[in-house]
N, C-alpha and C positions, 0 to 999 in steps of 0.2 A: 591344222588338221587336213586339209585338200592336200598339202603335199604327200605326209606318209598317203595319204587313200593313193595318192597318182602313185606311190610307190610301189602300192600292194597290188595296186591296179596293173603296173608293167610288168610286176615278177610273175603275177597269174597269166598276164594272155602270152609272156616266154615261156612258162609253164606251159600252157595247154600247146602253145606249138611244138615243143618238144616232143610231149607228147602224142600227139597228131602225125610228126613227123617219123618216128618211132614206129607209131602203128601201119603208117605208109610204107613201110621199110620191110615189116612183117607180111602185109599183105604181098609187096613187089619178089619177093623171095620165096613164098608160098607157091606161086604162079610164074617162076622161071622158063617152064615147059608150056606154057599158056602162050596162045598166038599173041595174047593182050600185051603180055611181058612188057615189051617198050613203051606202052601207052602207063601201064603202073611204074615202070623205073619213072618214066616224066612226071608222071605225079609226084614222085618220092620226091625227087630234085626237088620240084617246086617248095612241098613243104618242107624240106628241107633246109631251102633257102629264106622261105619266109619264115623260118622258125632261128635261124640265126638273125637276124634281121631284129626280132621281136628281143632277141637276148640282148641284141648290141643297145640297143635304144630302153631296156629296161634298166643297164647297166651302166646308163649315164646317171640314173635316180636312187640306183641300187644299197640297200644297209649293208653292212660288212656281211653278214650272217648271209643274205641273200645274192651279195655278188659272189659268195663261195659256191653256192649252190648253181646260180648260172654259169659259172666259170665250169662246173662241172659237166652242167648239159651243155657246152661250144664243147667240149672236151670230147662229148660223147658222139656229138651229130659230127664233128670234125675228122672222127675214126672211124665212123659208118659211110661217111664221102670215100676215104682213103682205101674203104676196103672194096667200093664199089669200081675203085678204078683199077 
């Protein structure tokens, strides 16, 4: 049993970094015209990065069902980098 918990445990905190980073993405975009701007892009980076980070290491434990769903959010955060650049 402790392993699926470690399982379900890695796909939630890839999960919430996703989503964290997402909402990071929304905020940094919102406030383009904001002097802050650069200090919100650096945050997005950041979670960004720690949100891929959370998928690769959730993805070594991952069920089939939930490394399609990770592979999905690398898919997503990996298009929100490319469009930032």
């Amino acid at each position: 049993m402790p392993y699926h918990k470690d399982k379900q445990q890695a796909f939630q905190a890839a999960q919430q970094g996703y989503e964290q980073a997402i909402k990071s993405n929304g905020v940094a975009l919102e406030s383009s015209a904001d002097p802050d701007f650069a200090t919100k892009e650096q945050m997005f980076n950041q979670e960004l990065n720690e949100a891929l980070q959370q998928i690769d290491n959730a993805l070594e434990v991952a069920s089939e069902h939930q490394r399609a769903q990770l592979r999905q959010y690398q898919e997503d955060l990996y298009n929100l980098r490319k469009d930032l650049l």
